[in-house]
C-alpha positions as CSV (number, residue, x, y, z in Angstrom):
1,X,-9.4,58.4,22.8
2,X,-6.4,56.9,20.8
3,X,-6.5,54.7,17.5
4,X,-6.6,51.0,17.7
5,X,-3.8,49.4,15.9
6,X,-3.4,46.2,14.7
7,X,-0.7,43.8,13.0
8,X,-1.5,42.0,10.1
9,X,-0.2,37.9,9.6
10,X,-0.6,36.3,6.6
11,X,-0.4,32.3,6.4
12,X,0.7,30.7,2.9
13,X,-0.7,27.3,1.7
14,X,2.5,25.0,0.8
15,X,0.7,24.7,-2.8
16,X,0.6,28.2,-2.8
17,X,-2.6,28.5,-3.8
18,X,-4.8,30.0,-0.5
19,X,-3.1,33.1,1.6
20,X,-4.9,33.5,5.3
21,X,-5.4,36.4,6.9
22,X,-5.0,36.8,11.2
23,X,-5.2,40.0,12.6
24,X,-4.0,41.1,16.4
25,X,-3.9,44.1,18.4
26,X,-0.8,45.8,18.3
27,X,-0.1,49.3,20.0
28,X,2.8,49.8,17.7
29,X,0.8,48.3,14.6
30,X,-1.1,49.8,12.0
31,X,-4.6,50.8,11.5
32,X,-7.4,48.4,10.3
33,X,-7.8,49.7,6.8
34,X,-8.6,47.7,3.6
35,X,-5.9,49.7,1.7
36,X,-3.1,48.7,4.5
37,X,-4.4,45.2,4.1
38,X,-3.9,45.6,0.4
39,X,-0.3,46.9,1.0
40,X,0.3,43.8,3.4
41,X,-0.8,41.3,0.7
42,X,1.7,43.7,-1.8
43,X,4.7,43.0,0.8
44,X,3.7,39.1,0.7
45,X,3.9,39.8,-3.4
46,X,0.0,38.2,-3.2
47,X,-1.7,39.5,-6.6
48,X,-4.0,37.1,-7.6
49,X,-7.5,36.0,-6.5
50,X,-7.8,38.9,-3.8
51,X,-11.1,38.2,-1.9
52,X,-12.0,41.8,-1.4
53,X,-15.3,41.2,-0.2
54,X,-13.6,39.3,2.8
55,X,-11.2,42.4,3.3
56,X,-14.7,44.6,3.3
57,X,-16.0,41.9,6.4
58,X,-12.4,42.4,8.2
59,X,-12.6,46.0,8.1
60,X,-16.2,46.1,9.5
61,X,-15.8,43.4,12.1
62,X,-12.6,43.7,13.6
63,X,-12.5,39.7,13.5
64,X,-9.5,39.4,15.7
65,X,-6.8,36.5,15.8
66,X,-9.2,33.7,13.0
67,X,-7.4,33.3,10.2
68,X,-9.8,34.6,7.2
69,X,-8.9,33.4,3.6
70,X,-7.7,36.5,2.0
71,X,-6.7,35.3,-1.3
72,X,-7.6,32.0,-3.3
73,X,-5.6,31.2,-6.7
74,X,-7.2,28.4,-9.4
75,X,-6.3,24.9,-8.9
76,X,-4.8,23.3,-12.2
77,X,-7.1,20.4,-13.3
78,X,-5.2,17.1,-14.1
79,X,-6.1,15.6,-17.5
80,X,-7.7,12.3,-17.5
81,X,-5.7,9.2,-18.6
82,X,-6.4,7.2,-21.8
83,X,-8.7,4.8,-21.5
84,X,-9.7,1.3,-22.9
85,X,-13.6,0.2,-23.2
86,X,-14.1,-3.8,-23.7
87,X,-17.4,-4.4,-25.6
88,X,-17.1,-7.8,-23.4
89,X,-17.9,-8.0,-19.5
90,X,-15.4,-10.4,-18.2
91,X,-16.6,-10.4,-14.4
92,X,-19.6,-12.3,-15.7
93,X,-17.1,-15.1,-16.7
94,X,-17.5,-19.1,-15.4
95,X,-20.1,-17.3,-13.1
96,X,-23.3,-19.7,-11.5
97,X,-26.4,-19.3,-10.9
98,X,-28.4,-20.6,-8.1
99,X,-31.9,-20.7,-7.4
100,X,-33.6,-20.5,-4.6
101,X,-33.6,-24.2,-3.6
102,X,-29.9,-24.1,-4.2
103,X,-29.8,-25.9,-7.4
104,X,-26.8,-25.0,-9.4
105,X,-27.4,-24.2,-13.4
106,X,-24.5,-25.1,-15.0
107,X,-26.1,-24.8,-18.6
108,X,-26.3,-21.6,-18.2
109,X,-22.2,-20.6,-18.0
110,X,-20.6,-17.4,-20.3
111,X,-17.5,-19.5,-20.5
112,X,-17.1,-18.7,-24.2
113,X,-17.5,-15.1,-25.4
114,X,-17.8,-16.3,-29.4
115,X,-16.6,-13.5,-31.5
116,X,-16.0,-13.3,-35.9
117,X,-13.1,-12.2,-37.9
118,X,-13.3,-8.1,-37.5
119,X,-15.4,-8.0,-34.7
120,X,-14.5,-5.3,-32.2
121,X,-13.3,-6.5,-28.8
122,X,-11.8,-2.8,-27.0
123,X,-11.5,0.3,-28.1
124,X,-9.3,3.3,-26.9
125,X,-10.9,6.5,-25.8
126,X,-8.9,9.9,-26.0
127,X,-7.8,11.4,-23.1
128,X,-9.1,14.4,-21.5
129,X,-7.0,17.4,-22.2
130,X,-6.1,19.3,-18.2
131,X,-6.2,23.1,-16.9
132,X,-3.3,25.1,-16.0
133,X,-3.9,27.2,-12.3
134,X,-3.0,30.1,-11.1
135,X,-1.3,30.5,-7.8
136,X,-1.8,33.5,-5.5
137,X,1.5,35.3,-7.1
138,X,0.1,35.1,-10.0
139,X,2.7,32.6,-11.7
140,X,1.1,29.7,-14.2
141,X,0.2,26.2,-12.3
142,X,0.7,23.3,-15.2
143,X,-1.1,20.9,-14.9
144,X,-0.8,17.0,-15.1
145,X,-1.7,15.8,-18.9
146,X,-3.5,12.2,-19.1
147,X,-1.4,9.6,-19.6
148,X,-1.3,7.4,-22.7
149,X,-2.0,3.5,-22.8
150,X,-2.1,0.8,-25.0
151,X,-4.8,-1.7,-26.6
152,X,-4.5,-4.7,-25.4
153,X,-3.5,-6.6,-28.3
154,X,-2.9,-10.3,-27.7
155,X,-3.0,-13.8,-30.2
156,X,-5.6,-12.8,-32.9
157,X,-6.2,-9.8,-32.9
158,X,-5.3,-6.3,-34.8
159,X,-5.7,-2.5,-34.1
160,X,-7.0,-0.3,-36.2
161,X,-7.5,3.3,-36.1
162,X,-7.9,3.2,-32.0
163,X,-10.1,0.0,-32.3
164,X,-9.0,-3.7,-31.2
165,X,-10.3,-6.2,-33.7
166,X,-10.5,-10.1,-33.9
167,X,-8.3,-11.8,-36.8
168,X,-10.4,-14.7,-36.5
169,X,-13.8,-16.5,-35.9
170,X,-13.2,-17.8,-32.3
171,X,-13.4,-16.8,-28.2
172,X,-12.0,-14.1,-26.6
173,X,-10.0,-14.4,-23.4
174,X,-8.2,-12.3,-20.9
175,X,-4.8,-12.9,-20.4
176,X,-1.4,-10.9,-18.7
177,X,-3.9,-7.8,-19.3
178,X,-4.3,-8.9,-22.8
179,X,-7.0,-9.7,-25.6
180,X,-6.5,-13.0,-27.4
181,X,-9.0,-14.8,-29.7
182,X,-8.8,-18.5,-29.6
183,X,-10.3,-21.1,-31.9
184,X,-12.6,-23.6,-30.2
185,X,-12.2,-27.4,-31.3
186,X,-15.2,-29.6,-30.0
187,X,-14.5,-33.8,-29.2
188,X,-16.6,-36.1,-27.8
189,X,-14.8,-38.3,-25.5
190,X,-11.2,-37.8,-24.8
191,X,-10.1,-42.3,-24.8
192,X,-8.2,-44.4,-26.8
193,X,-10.1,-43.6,-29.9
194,X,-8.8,-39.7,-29.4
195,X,-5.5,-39.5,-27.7
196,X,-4.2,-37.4,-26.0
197,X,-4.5,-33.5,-26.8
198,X,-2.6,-30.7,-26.6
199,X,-4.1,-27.8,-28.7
200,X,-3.9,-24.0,-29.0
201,X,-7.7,-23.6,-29.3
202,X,-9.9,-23.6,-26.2
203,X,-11.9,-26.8,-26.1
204,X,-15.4,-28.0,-25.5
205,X,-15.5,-32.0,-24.6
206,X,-19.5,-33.5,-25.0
207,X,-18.6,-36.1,-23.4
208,X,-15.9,-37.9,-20.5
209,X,-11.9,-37.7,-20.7
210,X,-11.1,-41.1,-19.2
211,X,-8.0,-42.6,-16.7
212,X,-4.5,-42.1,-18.2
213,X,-5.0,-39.2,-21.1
214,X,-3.9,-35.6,-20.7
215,X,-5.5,-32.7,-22.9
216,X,-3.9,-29.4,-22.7
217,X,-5.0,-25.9,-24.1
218,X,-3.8,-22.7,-24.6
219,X,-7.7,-21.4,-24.0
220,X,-10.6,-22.2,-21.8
221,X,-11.3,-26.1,-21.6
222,X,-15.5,-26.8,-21.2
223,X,-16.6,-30.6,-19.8
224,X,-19.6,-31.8,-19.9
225,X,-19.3,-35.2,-19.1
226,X,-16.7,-36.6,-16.1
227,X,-12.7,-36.4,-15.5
228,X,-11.7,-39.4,-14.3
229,X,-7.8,-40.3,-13.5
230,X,-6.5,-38.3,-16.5
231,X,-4.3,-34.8,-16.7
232,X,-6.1,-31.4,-17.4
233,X,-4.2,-28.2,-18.0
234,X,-6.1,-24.9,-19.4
235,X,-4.5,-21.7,-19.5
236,X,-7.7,-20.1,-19.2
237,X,-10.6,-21.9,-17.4
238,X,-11.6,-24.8,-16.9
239,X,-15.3,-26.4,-16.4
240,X,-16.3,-29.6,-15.7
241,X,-20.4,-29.8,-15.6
242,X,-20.8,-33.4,-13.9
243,X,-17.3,-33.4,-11.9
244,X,-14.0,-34.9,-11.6
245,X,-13.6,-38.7,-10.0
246,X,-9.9,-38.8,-10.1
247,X,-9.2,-42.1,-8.1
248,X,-5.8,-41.1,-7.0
249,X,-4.7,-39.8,-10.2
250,X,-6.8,-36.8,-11.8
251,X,-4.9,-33.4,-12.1
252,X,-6.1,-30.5,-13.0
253,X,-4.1,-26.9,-13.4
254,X,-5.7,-23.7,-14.4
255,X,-4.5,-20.4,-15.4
256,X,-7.9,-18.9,-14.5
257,X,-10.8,-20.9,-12.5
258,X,-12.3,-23.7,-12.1
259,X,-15.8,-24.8,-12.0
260,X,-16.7,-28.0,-11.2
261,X,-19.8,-30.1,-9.7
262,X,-17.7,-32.1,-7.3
263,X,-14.0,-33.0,-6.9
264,X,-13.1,-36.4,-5.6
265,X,-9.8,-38.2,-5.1
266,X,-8.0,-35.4,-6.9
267,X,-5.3,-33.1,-7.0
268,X,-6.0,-29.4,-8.1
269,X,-4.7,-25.9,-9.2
270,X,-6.1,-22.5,-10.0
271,X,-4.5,-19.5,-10.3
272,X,-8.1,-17.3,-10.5
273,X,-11.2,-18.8,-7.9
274,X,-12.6,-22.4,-7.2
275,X,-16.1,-23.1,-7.0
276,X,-17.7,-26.7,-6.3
277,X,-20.6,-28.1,-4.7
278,X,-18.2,-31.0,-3.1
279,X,-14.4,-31.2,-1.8
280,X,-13.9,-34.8,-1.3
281,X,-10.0,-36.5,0.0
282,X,-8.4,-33.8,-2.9
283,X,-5.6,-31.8,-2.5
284,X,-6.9,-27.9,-3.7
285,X,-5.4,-25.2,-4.3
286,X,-5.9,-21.8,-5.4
287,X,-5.1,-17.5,-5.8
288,X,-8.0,-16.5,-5.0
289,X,-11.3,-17.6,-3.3
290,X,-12.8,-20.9,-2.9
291,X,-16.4,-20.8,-3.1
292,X,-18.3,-24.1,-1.9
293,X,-22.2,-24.2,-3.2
294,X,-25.2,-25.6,-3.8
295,X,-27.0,-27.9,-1.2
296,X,-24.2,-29.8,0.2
297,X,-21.1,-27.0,0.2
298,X,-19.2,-29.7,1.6
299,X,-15.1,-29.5,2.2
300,X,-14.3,-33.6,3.2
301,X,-10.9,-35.2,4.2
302,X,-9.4,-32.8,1.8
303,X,-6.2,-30.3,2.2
304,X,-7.9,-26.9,0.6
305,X,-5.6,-23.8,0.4
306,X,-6.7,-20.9,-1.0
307,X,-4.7,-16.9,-0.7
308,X,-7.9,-15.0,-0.3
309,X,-10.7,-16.8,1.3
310,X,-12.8,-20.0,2.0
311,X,-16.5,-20.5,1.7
312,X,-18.2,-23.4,3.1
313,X,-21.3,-25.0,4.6
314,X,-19.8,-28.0,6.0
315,X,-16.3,-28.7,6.8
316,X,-15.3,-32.3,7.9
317,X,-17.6,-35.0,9.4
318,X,-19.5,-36.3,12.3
319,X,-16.4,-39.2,12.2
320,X,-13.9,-36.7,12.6
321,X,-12.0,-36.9,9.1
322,X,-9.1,-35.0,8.9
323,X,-10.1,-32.0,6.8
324,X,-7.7,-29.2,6.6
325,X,-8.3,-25.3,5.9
326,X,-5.6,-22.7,4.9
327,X,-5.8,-19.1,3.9
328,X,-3.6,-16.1,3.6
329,X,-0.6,-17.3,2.2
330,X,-0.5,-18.2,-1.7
331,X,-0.1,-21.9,-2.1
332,X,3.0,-20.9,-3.9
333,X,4.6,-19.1,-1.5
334,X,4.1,-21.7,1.1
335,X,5.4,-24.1,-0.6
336,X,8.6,-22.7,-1.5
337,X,9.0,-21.7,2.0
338,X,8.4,-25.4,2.9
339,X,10.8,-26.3,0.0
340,X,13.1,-23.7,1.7
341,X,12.7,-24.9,5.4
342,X,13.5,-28.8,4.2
343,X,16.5,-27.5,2.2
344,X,18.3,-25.3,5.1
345,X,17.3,-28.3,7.4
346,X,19.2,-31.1,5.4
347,X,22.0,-28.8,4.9
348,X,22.7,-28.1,8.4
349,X,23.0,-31.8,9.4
350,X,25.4,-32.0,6.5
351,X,27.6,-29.4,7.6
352,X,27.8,-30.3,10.9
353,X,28.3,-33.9,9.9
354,X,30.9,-32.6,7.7
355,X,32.7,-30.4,10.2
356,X,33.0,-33.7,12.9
357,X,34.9,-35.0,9.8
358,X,37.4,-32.2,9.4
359,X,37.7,-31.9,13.4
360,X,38.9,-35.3,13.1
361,X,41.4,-35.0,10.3
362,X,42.9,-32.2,12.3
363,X,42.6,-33.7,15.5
364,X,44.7,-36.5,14.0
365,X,47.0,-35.5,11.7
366,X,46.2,-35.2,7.6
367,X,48.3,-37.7,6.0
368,X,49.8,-36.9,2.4
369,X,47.2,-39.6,0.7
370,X,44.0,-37.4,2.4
371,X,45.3,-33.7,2.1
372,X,42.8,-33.9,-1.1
373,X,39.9,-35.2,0.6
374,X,40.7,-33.0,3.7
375,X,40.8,-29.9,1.7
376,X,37.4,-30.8,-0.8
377,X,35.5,-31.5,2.0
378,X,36.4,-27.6,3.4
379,X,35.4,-26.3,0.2
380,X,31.9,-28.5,0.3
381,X,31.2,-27.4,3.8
382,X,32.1,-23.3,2.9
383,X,29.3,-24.0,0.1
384,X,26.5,-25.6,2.1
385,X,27.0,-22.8,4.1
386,X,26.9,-20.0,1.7
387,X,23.6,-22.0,0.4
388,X,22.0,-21.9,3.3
389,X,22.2,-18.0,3.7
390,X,20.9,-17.1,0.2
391,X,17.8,-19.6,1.6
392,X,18.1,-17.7,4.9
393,X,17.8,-14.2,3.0
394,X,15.0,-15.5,0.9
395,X,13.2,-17.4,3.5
396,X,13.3,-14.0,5.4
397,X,11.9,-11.9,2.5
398,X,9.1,-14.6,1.8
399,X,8.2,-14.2,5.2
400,X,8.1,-10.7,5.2
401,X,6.0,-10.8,2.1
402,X,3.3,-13.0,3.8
403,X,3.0,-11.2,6.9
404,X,2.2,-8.1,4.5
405,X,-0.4,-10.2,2.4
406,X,-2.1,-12.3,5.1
407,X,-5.4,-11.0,5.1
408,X,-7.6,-14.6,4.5
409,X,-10.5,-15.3,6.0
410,X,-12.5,-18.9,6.6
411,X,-16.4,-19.1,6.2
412,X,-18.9,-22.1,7.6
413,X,-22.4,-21.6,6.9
414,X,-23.6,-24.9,8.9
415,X,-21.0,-27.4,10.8
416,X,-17.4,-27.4,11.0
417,X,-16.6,-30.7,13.1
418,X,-13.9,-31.8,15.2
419,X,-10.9,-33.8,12.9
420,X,-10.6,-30.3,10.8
421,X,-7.5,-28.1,11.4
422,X,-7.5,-24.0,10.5
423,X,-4.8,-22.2,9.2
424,X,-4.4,-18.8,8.6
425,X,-0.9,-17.8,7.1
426,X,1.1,-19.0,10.2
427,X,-1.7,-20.5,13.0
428,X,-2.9,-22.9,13.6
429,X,-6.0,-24.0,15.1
430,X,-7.4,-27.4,15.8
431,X,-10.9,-27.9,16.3
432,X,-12.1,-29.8,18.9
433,X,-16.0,-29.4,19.0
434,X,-18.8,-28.7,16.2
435,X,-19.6,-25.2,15.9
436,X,-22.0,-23.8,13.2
437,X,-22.1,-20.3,11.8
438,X,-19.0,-19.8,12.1
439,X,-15.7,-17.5,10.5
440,X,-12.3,-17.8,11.7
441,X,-9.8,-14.8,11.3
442,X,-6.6,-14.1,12.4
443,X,-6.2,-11.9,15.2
444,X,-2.6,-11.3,16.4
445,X,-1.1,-14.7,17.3
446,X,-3.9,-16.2,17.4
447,X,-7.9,-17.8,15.2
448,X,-10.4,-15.8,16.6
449,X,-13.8,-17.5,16.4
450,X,-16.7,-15.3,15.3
451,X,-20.7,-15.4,14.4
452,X,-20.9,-15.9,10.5
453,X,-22.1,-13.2,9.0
């Protein structure tokens, strides 16, 4: 009867923080003792968080060729960033409620978040301090301390001792990340009597802002009458409680959402969410979602572009009226790579217009009296050129940009109907037939058609 002998391999975490244990027969090894296992981890300089009650199991089992964790250090614990607590839920913001039977309750909007001089909007809350480790070799682990942020102090507002305050009696809105407190101015009807208005309080308007005035506002702007043909710009949000009638001319631009009971014969911009009851021949745009509601839900010989996503119960009509659909691209974007694809289009007639031209100078002969022209028309032609690959160069990174971002998706609760085109970032699809319950998302090169759900 002769010894069994065994060889001992020990398997190192990269964070150095577990050591593994495998052990094989081996005729010219060693014998399966916990003090040679000891003197193994010694060779491997292991010295911390030795699991001897695993080397006890070994010893007794003769677990061959597992790995076993032999030795464990203590994991540093990161600190916890700084962090800021609002006292004010801005989620809840320009947000709708609908009953049951679909009617939408416009009284009931948190458009204004009313604050007074030294009331407290945020405050900062310490960080949490972190734990150095231990590795298996003993040596310290530091660990990660929490980072340190700011209050985010905006127009109107103060810090003190950790806490952001108001300066003034007013509404609180979220801007670039930060905290500003806006005055609120009320009107009555924005018309001749009035003027026009351009203010940096939010505003709330009782009544109608008629054809041909513009009111602008550094805040929120609240409407409870109409808009008709006039020029709305908010850098906040914007909500119109009986709807927009814009014969042609109405156009609205927000720096947040926009809320409105219908839309008609309008033009409009959003850099947050729309949400409407009624599309109707507008042009509509937004950064986010747009969120079609109430009974109706209704998108109707519009163009509506939204970046994120469309949500609708009806889309077009039984007469087939053009009616068109895009996601997944920011209006912005595809418009400056329309803007782009115009420009490097009406420069590459012109060059090769222009070249014909020098081909026939040279061709000819360049007399004395049209060396000048010869020679300014070269230099045009060199510039339209280098033009045209800055657009190139851009165009490509735009593109590159969308096909990372495209990610939009198209809802229909009831009836989309033939007239209405879908596009997401780049397809197209024309509809052809009614279909109800629908979605449309990209897939590959092509719309795929799916259940709603």
């Amino acid at each position: 009867m002769y010894d069994l002998r065994y060889s001992f391999k020990i398997d190192i975490t990269k964070d150095k923080q577990e050591a593994y244990l495998t052990i094989v027969k081996d005729l010219d090894g060693e014998k399966l003792t916990e003090d040679n296992i000891l003197n193994t981890l010694k060779k491997y300089n292991i010295s911390f968080g030795i699991i001897y009650e695993n080397i006890e199991k070994i010893c007794k089992e003769h677990s061959l060729n597992n790995k076993i964790l032999i030795a464990q250090g203590i994991k540093p614990i990161d600190g916890q960033d700084e962090k800021i607590e609002f006292t004010i839920d801005f989620n809840n913001i320009s947000t709708l409620k609908i009953s049951e039977n679909e009617c939408v309750d416009y009284k009931d909007l948190q458009l204004y978040k009313n604050v007074k001089k030294g009331d407290l909007l945020a405050k900062k809350l310490d960080s949490v301090p972190g734990k150095d480790g231990i590795n298996i070799f003993g040596e310290i682990v530091k660990c990660k301390e929490g980072k340190k942020v700011d209050l985010p102090a905006g127009k109107n507002t103060y810090i003190e001792n950790n806490l952001l305050l108001s300066s003034i009696d007013g509404h609180v809105i979220k801007r670039n990340g930060k905290l500003e407190v806006n005055e609120v101015i009320e009107l009555k009807d924005i018309d001749a009597s009035v003027g026009n208005i351009k203010t940096n309080a939010s505003l709330i308007i009782s009544g109608n802002i008629r054809s041909a005035f513009s009111v602008g506002s550094e805040g929120n702007i609240e409407i409870f009458g109409v808009v008709e043909g006039a020029t709305v710009n908010a850098k906040g949000n914007i909500v119109i409680h009986k709807g927009i009638q814009g014969n042609g001319k109405a156009k609205l631009i927000s720096g947040g959402d926009i809320v409105s009971k219908y839309i008609q014969n309008s033009d409009i911009s959003a850099e947050g969410d729309i949400t409407s009851e009624a599309i109707i021949y507008s042009n509509v745009r937004c950064n986010g979602s747009i969120n079609m509601i109430g009974k109706k839900g209704l998108i109707v010989g519009s163009t509506v572009v939204a970046a994120k996503s469309i949500n609708a119960k009806n889309v077009g009509s039984k007469t087939s009226t053009r009616t068109e659909l895009q996601v997944g691209i920011s209006p912005e974007k595809r418009l400056r790579i329309k803007e782009i694809s115009d420009k490097i289009n009406v420069n590459t007639k012109n060059i090769n217009d222009l070249k014909k031209i020098i081909y026939y100078f040279e061709k000819l002969g360049i007399s004395d009296n049209k060396i000048e022209i010869y020679k300014k028309v070269k230099i045009f032609v060199e510039q339209l050129v280098e033009e045209n690959q800055i657009l190139l160069d851009e165009l490509n990174e735009l593109n590159m940009i969308t096909k990372k971002e495209g990610y939009g998706i198209i809802k229909v609760l009831e009836n989309i109907y033939p007239g209405s085109k879908i596009i997401i970032d780049e397809i197209t699809l024309q509809i052809n037939d009614t279909y109800e319950y629908t979605m449309f998302i990209k897939d590959g090169s092509n719309i795929k058609i799916l259940p709603y759900k």
